[in-house]
ZAPA-967769 format. One record per residue (C-alpha): x, y, z; residue in one letter; residue number from 1. Coordinates in nm, 3 decimals. Each point is the difference from the previous one (the first is absolute). Layout:
<pts>
+---------+---------+---------+------+-----+
:      xx :      yy :      zz : type : seq :
+---------+---------+---------+------+-----+
:       X :       Y :       Z :    A : NUM :
...
+---------+---------+---------+------+-----+
</pts>
This chain:
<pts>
+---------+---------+---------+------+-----+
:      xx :      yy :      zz : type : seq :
+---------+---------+---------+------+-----+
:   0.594 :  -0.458 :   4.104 :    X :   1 :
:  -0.341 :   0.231 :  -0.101 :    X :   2 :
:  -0.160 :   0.027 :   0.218 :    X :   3 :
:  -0.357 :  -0.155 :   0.045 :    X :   4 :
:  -0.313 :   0.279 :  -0.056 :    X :   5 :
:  -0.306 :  -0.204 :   0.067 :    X :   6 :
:   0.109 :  -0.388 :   0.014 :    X :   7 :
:  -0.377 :  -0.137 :  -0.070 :    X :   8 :
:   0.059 :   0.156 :  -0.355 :    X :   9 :
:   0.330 :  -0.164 :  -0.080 :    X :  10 :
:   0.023 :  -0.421 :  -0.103 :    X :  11 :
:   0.385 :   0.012 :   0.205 :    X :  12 :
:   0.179 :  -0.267 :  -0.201 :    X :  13 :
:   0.352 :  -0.108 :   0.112 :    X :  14 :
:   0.237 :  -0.028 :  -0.296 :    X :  15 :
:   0.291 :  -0.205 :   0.167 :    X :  16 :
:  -0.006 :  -0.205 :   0.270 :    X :  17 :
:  -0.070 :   0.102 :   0.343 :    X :  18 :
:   0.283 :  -0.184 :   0.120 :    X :  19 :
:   0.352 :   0.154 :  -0.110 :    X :  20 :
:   0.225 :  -0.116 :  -0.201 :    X :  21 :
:   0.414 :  -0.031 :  -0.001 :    X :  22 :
:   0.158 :   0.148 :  -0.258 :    X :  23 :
:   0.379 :  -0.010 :  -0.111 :    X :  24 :
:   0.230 :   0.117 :   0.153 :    X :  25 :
:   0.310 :   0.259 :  -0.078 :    X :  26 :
:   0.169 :  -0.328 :  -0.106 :    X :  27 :
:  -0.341 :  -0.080 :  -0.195 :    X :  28 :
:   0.024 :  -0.374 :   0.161 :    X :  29 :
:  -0.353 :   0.038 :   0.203 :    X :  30 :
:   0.150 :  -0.094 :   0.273 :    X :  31 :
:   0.001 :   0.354 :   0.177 :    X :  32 :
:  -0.367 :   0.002 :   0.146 :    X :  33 :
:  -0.093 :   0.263 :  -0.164 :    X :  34 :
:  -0.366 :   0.049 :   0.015 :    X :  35 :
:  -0.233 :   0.336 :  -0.120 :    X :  36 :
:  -0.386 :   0.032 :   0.099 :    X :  37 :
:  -0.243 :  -0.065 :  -0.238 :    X :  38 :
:  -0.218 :   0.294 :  -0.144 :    X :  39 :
:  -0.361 :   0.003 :   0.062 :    X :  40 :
:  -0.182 :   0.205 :  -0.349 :    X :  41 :
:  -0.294 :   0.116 :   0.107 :    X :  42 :
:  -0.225 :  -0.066 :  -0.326 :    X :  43 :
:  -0.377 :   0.203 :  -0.023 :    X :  44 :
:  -0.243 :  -0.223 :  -0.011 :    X :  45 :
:  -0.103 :   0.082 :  -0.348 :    X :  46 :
:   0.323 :  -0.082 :  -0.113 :    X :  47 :
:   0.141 :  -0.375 :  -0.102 :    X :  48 :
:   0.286 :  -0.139 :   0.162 :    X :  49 :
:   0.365 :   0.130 :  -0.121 :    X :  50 :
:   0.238 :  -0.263 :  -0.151 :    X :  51 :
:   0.339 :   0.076 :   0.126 :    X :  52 :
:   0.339 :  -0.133 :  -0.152 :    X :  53 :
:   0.098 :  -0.331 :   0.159 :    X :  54 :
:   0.342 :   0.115 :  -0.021 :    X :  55 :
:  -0.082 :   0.342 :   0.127 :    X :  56 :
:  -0.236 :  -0.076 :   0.358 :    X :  57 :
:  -0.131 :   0.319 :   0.149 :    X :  58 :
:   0.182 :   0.075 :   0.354 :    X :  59 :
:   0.000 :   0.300 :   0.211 :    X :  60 :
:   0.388 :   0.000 :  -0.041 :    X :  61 :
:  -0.022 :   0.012 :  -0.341 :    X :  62 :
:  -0.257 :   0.298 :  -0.055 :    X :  63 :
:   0.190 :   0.209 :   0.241 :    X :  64 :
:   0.265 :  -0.041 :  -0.200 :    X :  65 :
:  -0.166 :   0.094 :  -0.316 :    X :  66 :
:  -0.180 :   0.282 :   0.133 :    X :  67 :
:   0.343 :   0.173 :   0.081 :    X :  68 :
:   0.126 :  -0.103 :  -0.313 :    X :  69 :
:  -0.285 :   0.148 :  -0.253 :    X :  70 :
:   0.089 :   0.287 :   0.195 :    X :  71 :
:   0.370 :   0.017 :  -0.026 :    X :  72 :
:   0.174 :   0.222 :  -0.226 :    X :  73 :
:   0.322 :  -0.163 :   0.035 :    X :  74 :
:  -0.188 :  -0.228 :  -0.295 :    X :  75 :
:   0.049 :   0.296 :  -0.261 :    X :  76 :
:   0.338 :   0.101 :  -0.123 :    X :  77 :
:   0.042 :   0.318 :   0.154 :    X :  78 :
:  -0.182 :  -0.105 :   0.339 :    X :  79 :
:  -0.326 :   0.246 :  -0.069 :    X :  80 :
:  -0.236 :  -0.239 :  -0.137 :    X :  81 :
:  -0.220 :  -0.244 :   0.146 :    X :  82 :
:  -0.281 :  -0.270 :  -0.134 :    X :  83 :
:  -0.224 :   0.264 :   0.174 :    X :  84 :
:   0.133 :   0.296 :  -0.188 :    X :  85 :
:  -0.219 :  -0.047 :  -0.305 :    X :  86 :
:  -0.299 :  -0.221 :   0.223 :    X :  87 :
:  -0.139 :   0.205 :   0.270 :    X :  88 :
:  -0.271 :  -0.135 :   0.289 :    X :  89 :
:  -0.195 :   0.301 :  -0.016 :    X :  90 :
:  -0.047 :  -0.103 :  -0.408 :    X :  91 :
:  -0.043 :  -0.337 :   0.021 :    X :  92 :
:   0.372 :  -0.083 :  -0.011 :    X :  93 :
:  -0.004 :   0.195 :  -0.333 :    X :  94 :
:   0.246 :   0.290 :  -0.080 :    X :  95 :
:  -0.197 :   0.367 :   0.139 :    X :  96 :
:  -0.206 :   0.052 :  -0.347 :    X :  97 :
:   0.257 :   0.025 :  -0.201 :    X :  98 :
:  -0.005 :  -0.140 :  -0.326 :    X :  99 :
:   0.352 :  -0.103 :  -0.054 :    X : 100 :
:   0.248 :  -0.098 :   0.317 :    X : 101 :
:   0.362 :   0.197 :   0.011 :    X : 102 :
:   0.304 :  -0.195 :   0.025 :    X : 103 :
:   0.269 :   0.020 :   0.195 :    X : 104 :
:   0.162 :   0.215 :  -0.312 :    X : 105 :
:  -0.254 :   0.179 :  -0.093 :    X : 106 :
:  -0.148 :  -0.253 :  -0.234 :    X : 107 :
:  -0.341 :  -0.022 :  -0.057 :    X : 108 :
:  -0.178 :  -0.342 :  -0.133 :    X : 109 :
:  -0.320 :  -0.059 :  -0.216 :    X : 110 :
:  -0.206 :  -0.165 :   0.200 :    X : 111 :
:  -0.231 :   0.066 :   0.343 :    X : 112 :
:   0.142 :  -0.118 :   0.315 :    X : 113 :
:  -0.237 :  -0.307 :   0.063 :    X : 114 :
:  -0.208 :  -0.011 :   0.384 :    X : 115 :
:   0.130 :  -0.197 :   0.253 :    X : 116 :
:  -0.273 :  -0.243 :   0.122 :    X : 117 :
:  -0.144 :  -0.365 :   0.042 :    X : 118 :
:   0.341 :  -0.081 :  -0.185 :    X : 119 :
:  -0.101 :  -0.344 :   0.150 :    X : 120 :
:  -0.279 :  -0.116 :  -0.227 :    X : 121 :
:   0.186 :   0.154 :  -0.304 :    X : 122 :
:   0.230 :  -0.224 :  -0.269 :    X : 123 :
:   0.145 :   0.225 :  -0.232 :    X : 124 :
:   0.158 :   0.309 :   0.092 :    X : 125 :
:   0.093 :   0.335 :  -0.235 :    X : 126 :
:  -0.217 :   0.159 :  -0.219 :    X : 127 :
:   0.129 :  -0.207 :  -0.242 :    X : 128 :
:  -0.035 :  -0.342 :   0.216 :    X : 129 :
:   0.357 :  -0.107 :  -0.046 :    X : 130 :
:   0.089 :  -0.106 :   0.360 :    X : 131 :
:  -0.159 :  -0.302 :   0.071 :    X : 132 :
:   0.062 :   0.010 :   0.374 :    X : 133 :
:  -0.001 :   0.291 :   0.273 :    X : 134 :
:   0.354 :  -0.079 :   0.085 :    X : 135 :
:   0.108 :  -0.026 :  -0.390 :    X : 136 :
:  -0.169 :   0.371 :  -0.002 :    X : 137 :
:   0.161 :   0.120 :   0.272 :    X : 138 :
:   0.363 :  -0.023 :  -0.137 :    X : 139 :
:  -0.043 :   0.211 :  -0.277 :    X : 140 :
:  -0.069 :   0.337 :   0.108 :    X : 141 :
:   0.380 :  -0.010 :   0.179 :    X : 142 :
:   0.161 :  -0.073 :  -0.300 :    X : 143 :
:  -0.216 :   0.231 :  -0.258 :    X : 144 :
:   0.197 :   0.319 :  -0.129 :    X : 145 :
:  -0.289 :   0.211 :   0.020 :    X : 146 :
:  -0.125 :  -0.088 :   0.340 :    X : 147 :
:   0.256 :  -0.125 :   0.283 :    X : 148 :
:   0.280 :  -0.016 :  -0.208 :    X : 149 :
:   0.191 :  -0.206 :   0.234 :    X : 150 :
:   0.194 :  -0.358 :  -0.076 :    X : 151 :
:  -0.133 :  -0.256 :   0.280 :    X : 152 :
:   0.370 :  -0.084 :   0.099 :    X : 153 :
:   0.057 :   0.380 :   0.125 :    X : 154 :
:  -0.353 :  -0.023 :   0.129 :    X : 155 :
:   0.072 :  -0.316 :   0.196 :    X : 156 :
:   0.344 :   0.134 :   0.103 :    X : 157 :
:  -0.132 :   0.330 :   0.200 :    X : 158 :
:  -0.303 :  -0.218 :   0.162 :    X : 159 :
:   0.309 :  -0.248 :   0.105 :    X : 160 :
:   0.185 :   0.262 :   0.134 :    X : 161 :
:  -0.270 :   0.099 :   0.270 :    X : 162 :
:  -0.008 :  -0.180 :   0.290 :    X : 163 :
:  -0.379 :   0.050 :   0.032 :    X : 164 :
:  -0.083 :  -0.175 :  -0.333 :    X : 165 :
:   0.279 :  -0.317 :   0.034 :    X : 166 :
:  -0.234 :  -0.045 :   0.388 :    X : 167 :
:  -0.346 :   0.012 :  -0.184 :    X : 168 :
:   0.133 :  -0.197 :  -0.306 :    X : 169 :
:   0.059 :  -0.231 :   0.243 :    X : 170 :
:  -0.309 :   0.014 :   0.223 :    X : 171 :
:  -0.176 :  -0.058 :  -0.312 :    X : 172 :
:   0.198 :  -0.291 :  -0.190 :    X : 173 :
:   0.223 :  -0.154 :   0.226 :    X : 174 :
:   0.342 :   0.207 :  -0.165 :    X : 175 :
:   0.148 :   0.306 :   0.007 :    X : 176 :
:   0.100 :  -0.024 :  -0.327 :    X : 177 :
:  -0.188 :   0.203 :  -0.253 :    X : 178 :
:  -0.093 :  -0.063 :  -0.349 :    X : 179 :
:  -0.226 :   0.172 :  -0.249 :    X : 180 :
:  -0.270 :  -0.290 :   0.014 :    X : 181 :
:  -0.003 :  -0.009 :   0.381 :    X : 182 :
:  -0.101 :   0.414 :  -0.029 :    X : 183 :
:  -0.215 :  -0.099 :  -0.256 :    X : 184 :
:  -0.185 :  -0.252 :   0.186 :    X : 185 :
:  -0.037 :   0.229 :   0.320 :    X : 186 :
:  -0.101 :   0.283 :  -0.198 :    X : 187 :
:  -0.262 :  -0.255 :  -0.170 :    X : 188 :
:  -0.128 :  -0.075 :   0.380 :    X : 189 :
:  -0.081 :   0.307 :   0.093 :    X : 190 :
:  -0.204 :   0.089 :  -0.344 :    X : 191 :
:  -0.218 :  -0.267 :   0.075 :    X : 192 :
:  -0.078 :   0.165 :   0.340 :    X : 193 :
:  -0.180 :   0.298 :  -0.236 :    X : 194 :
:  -0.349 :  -0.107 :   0.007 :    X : 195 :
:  -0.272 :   0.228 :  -0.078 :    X : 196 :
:  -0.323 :  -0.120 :   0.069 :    X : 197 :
:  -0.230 :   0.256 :   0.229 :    X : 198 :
:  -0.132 :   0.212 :  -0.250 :    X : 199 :
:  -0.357 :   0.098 :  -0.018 :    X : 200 :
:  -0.052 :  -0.277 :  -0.243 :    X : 201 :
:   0.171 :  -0.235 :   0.216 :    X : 202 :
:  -0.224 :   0.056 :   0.325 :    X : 203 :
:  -0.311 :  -0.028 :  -0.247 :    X : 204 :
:   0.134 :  -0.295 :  -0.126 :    X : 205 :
:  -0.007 :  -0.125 :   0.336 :    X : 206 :
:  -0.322 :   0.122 :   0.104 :    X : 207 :
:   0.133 :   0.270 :   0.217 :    X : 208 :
:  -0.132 :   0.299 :  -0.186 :    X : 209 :
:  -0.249 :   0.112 :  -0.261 :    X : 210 :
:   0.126 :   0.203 :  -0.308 :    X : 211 :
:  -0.229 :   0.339 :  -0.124 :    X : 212 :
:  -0.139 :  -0.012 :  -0.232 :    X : 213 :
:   0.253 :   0.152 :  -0.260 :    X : 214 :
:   0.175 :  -0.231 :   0.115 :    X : 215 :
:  -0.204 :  -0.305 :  -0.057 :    X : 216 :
:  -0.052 :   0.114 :  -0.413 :    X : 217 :
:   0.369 :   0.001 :  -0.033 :    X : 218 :
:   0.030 :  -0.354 :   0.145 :    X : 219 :
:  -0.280 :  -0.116 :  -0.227 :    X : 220 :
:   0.097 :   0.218 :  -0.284 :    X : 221 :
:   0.374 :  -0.221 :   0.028 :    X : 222 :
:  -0.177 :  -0.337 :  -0.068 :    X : 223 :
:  -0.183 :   0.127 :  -0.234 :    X : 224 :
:   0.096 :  -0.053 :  -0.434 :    X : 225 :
:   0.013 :   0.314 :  -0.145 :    X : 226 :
:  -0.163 :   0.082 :  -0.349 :    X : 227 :
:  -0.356 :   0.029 :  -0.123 :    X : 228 :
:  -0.188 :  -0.310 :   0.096 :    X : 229 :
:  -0.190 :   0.091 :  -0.350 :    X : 230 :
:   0.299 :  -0.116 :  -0.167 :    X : 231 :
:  -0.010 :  -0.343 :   0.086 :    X : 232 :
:   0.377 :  -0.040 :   0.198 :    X : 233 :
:  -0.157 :  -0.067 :   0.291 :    X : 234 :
:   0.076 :   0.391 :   0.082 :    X : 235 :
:  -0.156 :   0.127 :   0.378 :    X : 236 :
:   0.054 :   0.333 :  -0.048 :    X : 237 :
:   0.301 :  -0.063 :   0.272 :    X : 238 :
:   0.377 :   0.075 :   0.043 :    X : 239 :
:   0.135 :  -0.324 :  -0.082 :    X : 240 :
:   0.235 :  -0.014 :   0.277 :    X : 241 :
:  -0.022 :  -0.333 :   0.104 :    X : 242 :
:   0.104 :  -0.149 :  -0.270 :    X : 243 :
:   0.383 :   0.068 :   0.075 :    X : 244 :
:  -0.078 :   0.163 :   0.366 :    X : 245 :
:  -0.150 :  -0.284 :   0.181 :    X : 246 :
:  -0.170 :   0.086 :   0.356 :    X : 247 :
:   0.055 :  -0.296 :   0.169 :    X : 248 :
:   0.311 :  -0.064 :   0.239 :    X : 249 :
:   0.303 :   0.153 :   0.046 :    X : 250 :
:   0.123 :   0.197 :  -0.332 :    X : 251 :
:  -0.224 :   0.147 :  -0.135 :    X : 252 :
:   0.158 :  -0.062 :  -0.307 :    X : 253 :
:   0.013 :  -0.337 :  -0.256 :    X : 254 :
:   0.374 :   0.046 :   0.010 :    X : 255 :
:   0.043 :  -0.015 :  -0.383 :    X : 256 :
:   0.162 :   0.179 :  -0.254 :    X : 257 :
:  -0.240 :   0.176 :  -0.243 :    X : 258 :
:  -0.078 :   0.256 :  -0.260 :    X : 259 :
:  -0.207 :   0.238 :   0.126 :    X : 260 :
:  -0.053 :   0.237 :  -0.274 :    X : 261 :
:   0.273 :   0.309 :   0.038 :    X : 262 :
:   0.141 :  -0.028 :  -0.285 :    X : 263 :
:  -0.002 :  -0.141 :  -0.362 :    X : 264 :
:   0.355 :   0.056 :  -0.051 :    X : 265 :
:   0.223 :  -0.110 :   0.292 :    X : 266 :
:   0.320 :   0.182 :   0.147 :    X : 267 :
:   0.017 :  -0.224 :   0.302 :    X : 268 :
:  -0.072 :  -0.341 :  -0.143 :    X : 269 :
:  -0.102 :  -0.139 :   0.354 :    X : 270 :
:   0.093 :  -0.381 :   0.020 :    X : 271 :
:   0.075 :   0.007 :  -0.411 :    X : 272 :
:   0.302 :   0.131 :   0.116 :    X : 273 :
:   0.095 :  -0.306 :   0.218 :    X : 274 :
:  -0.132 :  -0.249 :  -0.222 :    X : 275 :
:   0.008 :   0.158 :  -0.367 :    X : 276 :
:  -0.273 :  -0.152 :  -0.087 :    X : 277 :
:  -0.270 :   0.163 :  -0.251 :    X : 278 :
:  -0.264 :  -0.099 :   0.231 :    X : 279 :
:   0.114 :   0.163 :   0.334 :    X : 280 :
:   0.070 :   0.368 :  -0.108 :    X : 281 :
:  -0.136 :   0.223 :   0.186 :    X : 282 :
:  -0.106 :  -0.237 :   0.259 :    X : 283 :
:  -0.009 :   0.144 :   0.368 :    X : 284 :
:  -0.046 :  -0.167 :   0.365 :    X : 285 :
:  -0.317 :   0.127 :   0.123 :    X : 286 :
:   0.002 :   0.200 :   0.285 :    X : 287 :
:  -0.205 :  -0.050 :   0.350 :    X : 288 :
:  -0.277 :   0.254 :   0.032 :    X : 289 :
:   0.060 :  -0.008 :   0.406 :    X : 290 :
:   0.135 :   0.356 :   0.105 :    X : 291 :
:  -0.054 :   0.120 :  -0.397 :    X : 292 :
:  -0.118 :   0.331 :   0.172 :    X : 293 :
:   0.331 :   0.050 :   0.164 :    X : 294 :
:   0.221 :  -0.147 :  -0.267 :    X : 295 :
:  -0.030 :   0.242 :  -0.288 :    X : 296 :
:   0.184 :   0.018 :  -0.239 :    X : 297 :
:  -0.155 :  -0.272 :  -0.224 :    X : 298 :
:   0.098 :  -0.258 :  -0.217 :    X : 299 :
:   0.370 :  -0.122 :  -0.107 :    X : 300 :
:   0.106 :   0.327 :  -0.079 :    X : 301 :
:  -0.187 :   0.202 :   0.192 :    X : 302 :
:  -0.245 :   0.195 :  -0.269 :    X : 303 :
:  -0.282 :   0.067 :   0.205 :    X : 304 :
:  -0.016 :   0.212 :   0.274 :    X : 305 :
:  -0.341 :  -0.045 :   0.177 :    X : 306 :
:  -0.263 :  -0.297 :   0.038 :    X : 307 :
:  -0.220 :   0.267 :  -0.237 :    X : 308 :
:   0.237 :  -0.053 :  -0.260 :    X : 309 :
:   0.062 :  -0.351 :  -0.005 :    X : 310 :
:  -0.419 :  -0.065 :   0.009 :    X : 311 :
:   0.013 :   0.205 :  -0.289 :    X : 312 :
:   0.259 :  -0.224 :  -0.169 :    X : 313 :
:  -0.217 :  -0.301 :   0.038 :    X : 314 :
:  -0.317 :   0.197 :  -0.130 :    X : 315 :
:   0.115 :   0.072 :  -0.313 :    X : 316 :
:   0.129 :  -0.344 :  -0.104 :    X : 317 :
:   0.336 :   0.029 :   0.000 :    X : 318 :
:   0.225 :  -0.035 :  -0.337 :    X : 319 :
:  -0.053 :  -0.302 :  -0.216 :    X : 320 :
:   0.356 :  -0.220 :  -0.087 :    X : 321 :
:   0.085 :  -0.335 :  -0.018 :    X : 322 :
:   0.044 :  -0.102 :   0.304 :    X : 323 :
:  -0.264 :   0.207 :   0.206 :    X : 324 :
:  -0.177 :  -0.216 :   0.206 :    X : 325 :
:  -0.316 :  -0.170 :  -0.108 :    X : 326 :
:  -0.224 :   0.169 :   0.330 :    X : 327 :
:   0.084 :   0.332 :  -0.132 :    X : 328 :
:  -0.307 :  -0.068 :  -0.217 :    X : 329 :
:  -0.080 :   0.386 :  -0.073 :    X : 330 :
:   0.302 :   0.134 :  -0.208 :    X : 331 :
:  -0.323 :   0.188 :  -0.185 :    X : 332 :
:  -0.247 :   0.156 :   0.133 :    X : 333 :
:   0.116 :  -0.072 :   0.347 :    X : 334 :
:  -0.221 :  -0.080 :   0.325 :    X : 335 :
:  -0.194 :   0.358 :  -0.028 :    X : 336 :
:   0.029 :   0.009 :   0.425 :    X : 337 :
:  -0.239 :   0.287 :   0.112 :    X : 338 :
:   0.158 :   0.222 :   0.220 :    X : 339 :
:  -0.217 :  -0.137 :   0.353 :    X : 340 :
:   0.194 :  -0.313 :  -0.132 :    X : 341 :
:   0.328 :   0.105 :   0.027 :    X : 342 :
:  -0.050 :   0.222 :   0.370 :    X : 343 :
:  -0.091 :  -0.416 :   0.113 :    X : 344 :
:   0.262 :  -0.155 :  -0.147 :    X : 345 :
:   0.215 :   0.289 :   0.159 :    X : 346 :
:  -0.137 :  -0.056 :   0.351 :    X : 347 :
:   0.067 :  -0.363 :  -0.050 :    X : 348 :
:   0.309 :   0.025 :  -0.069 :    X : 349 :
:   0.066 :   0.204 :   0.329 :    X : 350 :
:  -0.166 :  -0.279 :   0.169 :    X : 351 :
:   0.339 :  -0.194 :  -0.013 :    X : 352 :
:   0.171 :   0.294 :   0.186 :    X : 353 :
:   0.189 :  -0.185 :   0.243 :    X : 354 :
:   0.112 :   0.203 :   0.299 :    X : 355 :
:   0.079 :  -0.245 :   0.238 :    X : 356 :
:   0.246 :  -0.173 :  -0.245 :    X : 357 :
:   0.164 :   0.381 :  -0.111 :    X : 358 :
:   0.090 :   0.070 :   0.385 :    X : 359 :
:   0.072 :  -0.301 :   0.154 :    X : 360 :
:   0.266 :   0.061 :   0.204 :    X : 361 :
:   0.170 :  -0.309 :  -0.035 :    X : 362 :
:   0.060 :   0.020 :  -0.348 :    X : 363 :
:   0.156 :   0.336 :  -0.004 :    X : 364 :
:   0.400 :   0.121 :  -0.017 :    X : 365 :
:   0.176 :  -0.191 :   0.374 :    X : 366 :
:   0.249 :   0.235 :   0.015 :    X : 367 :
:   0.391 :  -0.115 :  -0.027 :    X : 368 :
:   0.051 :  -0.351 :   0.134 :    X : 369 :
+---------+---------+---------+------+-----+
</pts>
């Protein structure tokens, strides 16, 4: 369990209930006894509470399990790749700056490995937002030819065959008989565990500190429209993050899928390429800003390398198609951001630096079980 840093600056909510409950046994009758400890989150008190899975109740059994597991690389086909090969603590669970993750054959994808954080509050998952669930998300990487490349039946098979996992299989639901959506729903556990939430905006959030004053122009500069307030659009001469980059609670992030301007021709159609709808080409999740100083490469595929450059992006309007979203108000012209602008909206965006959250020692690799 993470450990508490200052308890006066955390609401401690208790997901399950403090009294434990049985859970099948190996002969899945529930008459074995079996009982697992609930798991305390320990939620900022900026934050709002975390919905958990009714089917999937947080216990300590079950993120120790899936702690070892997003670390095992018995989950890959040739037993060198983890979940934490391509998401990395010390980048925000995402894959060491580079832009593409390698495969367990060499493979490359075409889209940036996504952070790793406040998973909880989140309800669509990809860049493309076809997982509905954390645990639906969590199957797929396995079982994908570029990444794991691994069928969940081997996968299953070598976790059965080590004592160590058929024991905390069964500390954790009652069986030591593995499936794919019991790893799944460990794995899930333990992801909820990642929450960020001391940054330098957090503590001012809660009173606790004062930002400089560079600082303070990027934070007013994000609420801000952008555009010439000459025009009549309501423009602020701002950045225009809020829009899709709200600062309240947990994500920083609306969670929706959006055209934000890269293109006017698509190669990646986003969620267009789930749905096939006109509509939804080139439609993208939209990324937390929490940790975007230690989490570059940016966007799906990874285009920009530096904060500098994706500011940029935004200042000049982006390119106009049909599906571009209707805050990216500027295609001409643009938001004309003076330099002194974009140094605050830089030191802002270090603000959500979290380095409690990137070496917490409790969410790093456990070692074998």
């Amino acid at each position: 369990m993470r450990s508490i840093i200052r308890i006066s600056l955390f609401s401690v909510i208790a997901l399950a209930a403090c009294r434990p409950e049985p859970k099948p046994d190996d002969n899945g009758d529930g008459g074995g006894g079996h009982v697992t400890t609930a798991y305390t989150l320990q939620i900022p008190a900026n934050f709002p509470p975390m919905t958990i899975p009714s089917d999937n109740p947080m216990t300590v059994e079950g993120v120790k399990l899936g702690r070892f597991l997003f670390y095992e690389e018995r989950l890959s086909g040739n037993n060198t790749q983890s979940c934490a090969s391509c998401h990395a603590q010390t980048f925000a669970f995402s894959d060491n700056g580079n832009r593409f993750s390698t495969g367990i054959d060499g493979l490359q994808g075409d889209r940036n490995s996504m952070v790793l954080q406040n998973l909880g509050w989140e309800s669509r998952f990809f860049w493309d937002g076809r997982a509905m669930t954390l645990e639906e998300q969590i199957l797929q990487p396995v079982e994908n030819p570029i990444e794991m490349h691994e069928t969940w039946p081997n996968a299953v098979a070598k976790l059965q065959a080590d004592p160590a996992y058929r024991e905390l299989f069964h500390d954790a639901f009652g069986t030591s008989s593995i499936d794919k959506y019991k790893a799944a729903k460990a794995i899930a556990q333990f992801l909820r565990t990642l929450i960020s939430g001391n940054s330098r905006f957090d503590q001012f959030q809660r009173g606790e500190i004062f930002p400089t004053l560079l600082e303070q122009g990027g934070i007013l500069l994000t609420q801000q429209e952008g555009g010439d307030p000459a025009n009549g659009l309501g423009g602020q001469w701002g950045a225009d993050c809020f829009h899709c980059h709200p600062h309240g609670g947990a994500r920083f992030t609306d969670g929706l899928l959006r055209n934000n301007g890269l293109d006017s021709l698509f190669t990646d159609l986003g969620l267009g390429g789930i749905t096939g709808l006109p509509q939804d080409m080139g439609l993208f999740k939209t990324p937390s800003l929490r940790n975007v100083a230690v989490s570059a490469p940016y966007m799906h595929d990874g285009r920009f390398n530096t904060l500098e450059e994706v500011i940029e992006h935004y200042n000049s309007g982006g390119h106009p198609s049909p599906t571009i979203s209707p805050f990216m108000k500027y295609t001409v012209g643009g938001l004309q951001l003076t330099q002194e602008k974009k140094d605050q909206l830089i030191a802002f965006l270090n603000m959500l630096t979290d380095p409690e959250f990137l070496n917490n020692p409790e969410f790093g690799d456990p070692g074998p079980p």
